[in-house]
C-alpha positions as CSV (number, residue, x, y, z in Angstrom):
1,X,0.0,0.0,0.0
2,X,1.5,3.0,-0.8
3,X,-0.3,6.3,1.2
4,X,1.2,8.8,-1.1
5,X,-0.4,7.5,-3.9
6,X,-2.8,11.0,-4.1
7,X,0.0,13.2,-3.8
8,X,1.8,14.9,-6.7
9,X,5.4,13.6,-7.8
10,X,7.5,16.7,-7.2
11,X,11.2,17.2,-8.0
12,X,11.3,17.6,-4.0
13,X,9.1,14.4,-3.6
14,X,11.5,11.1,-2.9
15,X,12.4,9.0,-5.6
16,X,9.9,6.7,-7.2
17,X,11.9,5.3,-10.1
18,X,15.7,4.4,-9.9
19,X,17.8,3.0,-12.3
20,X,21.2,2.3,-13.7
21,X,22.2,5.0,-16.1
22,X,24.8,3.9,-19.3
23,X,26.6,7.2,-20.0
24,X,26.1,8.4,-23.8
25,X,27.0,11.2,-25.6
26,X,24.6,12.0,-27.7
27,X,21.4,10.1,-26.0
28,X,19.2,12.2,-23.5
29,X,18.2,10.5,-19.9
30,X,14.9,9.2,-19.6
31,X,12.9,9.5,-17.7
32,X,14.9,12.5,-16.2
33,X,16.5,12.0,-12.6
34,X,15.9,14.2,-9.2
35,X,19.6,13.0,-8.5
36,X,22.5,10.8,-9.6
37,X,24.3,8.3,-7.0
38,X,28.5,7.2,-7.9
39,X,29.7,4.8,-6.3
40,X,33.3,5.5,-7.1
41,X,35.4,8.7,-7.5
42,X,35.7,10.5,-10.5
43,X,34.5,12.8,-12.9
44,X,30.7,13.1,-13.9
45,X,30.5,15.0,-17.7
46,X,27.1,16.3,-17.6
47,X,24.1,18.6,-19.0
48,X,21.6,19.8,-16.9
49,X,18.1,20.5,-18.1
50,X,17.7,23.9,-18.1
51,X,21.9,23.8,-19.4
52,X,23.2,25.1,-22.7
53,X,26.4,23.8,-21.9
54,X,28.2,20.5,-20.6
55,X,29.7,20.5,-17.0
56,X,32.4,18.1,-15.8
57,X,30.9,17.8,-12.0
58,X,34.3,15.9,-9.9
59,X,32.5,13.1,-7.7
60,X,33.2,10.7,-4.4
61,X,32.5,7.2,-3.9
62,X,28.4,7.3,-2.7
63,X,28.2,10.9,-3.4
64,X,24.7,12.2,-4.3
65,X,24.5,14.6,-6.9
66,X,21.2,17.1,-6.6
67,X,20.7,17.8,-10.1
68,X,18.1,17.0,-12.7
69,X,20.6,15.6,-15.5
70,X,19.5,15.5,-19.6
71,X,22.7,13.9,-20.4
72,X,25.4,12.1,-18.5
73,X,28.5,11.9,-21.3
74,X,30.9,8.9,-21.9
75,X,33.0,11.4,-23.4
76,X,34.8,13.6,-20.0
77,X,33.2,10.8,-17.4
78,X,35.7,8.6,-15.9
79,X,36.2,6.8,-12.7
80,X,32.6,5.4,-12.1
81,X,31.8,1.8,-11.8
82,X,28.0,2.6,-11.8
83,X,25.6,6.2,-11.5
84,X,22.2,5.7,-10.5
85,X,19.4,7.6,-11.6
86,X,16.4,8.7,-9.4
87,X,13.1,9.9,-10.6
C-alpha cells in the first residue's frame, strides 16, 4: 500500500523510479532524474536540463549529486563503476 499515492510527484518528492544510467553522448536521460548516485570517485560530464552547456561535476565514492541531468557523457566521465538515476 502505498499512502502517497494521491500526492503529486515533485522534484522535491523522494524517488519513485531508480535505475542504472549507461553514460552516452549523444542520447538524453529518460525518464529525467531528481539526483544521480556514484559509487566511485571520479569525474561526472554532464548537461543539466535547463543547461546550454556540458559541465564536468568531480564526484566521491556514494556521493549524491542534486541535479536533474538530460545527459550524462561517456566522453569527460571517468572513474565510475556505476551512477544511478532517481526519478
Amino acid at each position: 500500500m502505498d499512502k502517497f499515492e494521491a500526492h503529486n510527484d515533485t522534484a522535491f518528492s523522494p524517488a519513485r523510479h531508480c535505475f542504472l544510467i549507461q553514460p552516452h553522448d549523444t542520447q538524453p536521460l529518460s525518464p529525467l532524474p531528481k539526483a544521480l548516485r556514484v559509487d566511485g570517485d571520479g569525474v561526472v560530464m554532464l548537461r543539466a536540463v535547463d543547461s546550454d552547456a556540458d559541465v564536468a561535476h568531480p564526484v566521491k565514492a556514494g556521493e549524491i549529486v542534486p541535479v536533474r541531468a538530460a545527459y550524462i557523457r561517456a566522453t569527460g566521465t571517468t572513474g565510475q563503476t556505476s551512477i544511478m538515476g532517481y526519478a
